[in-house]
N, C-alpha and C positions, 0 to 999 in steps of 0.2 A: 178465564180469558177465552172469548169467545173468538170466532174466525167468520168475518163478511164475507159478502160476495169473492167465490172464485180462490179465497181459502187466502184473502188478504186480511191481514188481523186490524181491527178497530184502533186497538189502542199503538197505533203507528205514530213516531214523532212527525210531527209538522213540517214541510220543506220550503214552508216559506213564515219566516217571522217575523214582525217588525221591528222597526229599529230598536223603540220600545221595550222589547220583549230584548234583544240582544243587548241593548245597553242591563237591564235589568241580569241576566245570565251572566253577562263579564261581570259582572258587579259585585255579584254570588260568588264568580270565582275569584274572584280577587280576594274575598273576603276570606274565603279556604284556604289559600296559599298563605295569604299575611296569618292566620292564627296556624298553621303547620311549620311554619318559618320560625314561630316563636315557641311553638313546642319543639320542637329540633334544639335552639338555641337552650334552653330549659333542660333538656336532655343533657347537650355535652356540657353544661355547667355543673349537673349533678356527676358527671362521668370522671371530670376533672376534678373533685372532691372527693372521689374512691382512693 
């Protein structure tokens, strides 16, 4: 990881995205939350059979 001018690093996120890009990201995270929702749920169904 190398460091640019002035000892600001390259690979800095982006601070402006398009909408684009932000519907794409929520979209991603949507997608995380709904399959961690149903592992949780999967979880206390095996917990509840101990």
């Amino acid at each position: 990881m190398g460091n640019g001018c002035c000892g600001v690093s390259e690979q800095r996120a982006r601070s402006f995205l398009t909408k684009e890009e932000r519907i794409g990201m929520l979209n991603e995270y949507k997608d995380y939350l709904e399959k961690e929702a149903q592992g949780v749920s999967e979880r206390i169904k095996d917990l509840e059979k101990e």
